[in-house]
N, C-alpha and C positions, 0 to 999 in steps of 0.2 A: 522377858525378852525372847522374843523367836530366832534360833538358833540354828544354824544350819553347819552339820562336820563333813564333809566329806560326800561322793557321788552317793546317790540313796541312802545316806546316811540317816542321821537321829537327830531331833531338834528338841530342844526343851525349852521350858516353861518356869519362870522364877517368880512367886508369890511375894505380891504384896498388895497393901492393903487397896482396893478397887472396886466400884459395882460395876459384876458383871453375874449375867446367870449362872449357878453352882455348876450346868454341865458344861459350860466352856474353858480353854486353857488360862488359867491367870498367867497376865502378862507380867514382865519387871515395868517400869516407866522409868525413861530416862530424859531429863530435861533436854539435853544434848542432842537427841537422835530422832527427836518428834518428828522431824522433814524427810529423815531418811525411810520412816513407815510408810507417811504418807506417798512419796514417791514410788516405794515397791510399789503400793497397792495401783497406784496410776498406772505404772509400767506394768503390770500383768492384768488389768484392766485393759490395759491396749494390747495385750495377747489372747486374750480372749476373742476382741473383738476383731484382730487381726484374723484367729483363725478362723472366726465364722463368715468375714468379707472372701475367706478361702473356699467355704463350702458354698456358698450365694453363688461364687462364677462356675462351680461345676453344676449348680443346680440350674443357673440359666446357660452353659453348653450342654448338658443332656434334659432340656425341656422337652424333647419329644420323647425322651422315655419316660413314661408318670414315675414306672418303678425308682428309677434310679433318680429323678429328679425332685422325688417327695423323698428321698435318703437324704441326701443331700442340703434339703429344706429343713429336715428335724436336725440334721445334725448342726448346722445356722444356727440355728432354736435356739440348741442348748447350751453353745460357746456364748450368746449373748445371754441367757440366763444366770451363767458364771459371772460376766463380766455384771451383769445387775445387782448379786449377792455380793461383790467384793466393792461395789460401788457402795453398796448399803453400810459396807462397815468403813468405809474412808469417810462418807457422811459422819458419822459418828464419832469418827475420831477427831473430826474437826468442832465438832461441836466439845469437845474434854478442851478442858485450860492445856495451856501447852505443856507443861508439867505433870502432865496426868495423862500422857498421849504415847502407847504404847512405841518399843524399839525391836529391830529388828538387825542380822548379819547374815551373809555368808550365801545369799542371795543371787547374788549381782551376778558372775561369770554364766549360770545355768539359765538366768533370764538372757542375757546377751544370747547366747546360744540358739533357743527357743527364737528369739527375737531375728534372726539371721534364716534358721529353718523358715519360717515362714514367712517370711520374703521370698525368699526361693520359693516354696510352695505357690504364692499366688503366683509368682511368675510361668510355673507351669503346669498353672489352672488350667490358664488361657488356651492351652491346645493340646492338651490330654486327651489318649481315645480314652476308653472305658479300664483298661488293666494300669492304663497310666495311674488313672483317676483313685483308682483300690488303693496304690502305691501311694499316691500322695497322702493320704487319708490314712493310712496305717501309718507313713513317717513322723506324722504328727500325733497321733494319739498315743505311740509311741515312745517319745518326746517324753521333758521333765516338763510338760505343760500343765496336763492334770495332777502331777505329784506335786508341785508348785502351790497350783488352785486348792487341791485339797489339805494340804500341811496349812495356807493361809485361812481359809475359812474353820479349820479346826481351832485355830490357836484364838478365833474369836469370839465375841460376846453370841453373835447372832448362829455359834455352833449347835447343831441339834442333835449330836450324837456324844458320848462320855470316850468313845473311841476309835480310833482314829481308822482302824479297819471298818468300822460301823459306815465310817464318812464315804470312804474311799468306795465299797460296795456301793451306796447310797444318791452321792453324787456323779460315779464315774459308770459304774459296772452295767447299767442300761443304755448308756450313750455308747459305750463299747459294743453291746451286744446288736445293737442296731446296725453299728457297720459290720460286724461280722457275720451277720444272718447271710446279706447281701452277698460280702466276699466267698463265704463256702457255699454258695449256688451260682454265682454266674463268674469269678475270677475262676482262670486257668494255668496263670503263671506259677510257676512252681517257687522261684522266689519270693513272692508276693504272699502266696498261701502259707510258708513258712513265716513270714513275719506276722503276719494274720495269729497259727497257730501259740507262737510268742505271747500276743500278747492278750488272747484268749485262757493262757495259761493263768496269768498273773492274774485274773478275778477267778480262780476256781475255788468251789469253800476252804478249801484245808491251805489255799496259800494267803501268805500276810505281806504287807503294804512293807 
């Protein structure tokens, strides 16, 4: 069972008997709580896709900057690539008997959250100048979104890394660098650039997830 204690806290992993590939996290299975997986992975499937219907309207209000409108496009890209990856192991889980269909807690308040930021965010997609646009975009990356994405896809079968810092560099730490190239060449706001530096911190080698 995936296991959530606390803000950034620790989640684990309770062994039992299952096919799944040696480097993924073995799950528990619980007859009882098959529905409540499968609905995370829905609900953060629709956070993913939420975020990137966020980055689609910046990308079509700054269409006449290529720069800032192909930032904007890759970073689309890659929220729907999430949401493809977590769709691929809800497939999967539905195809396990129901008794064999891993469980999951502790979830729910930090997606609600997630779920509420980005509402707000599309709302003001729609009429962000440029320093808006940085802001909006660093709130959410910010966010328990990718700590979310990446704790779910670690804990499962289609996992490719043995750990979980491996993951975290692997799925998130280019799609950060992307906006951050952007933000310390044309952002100016000194608040903005602080959050920028934030969470530029949190992929540097020596720090962990």
């Amino acid at each position: 069972m995936i296991e959530r204690h606390g803000a950034k806290g620790s989640f684990h992993a309770l062994d039992q008997a299952t096919r799944v590939p040696p480097l993924a996290r073995r799950l528990q299975h619980s007859r009882g709580m098959a529905t409540n997986m499968l609905t995370l992975l829905e609900r953060c499937i629709g956070l993913e896709r939420a975020a990137a219907t966020v980055y689609e309207l910046l990308a079509r209000r700054f269409a006449a900057d290529a720069e800032l409108a192909a930032l904007w496009a890759a970073m689309a890209r890659d929220e729907h690539g999430h949401a493809r990856k977590l769709a691929d192991w809800r497939e999967l889980i539905v195809r396990q008997p129901a008794d064999h269909r891993p469980a999951a807690s502790g979830f729910d308040g930090d997606v609600a959250e997630v779920q509420h930021l980005l509402a707000e965010s599309r709302i003001a997609a729609e009429t962000a100048d440029e320093e808006e646009a940085f802001a909006i975009a660093l709130a959410m990356e910010s966010s328990e979104l990718d700590f979310i994405y990446t704790t779910l896809l670690q804990g499962s079968p289609i996992a490719r890394y043995p750990d979980m810092a491996d993951t975290v560099r692997h799925e998130t730490a280019g799609h950060h660098e992307k906006l951050l190239d952007m933000v310390r060449r044309r952002c100016r706001a000194e608040k903005t650039m602080l959050r920028a530096a934030l969470l530029a911190g949190h992929h540097r080698p020596d720090s962990r997830p």
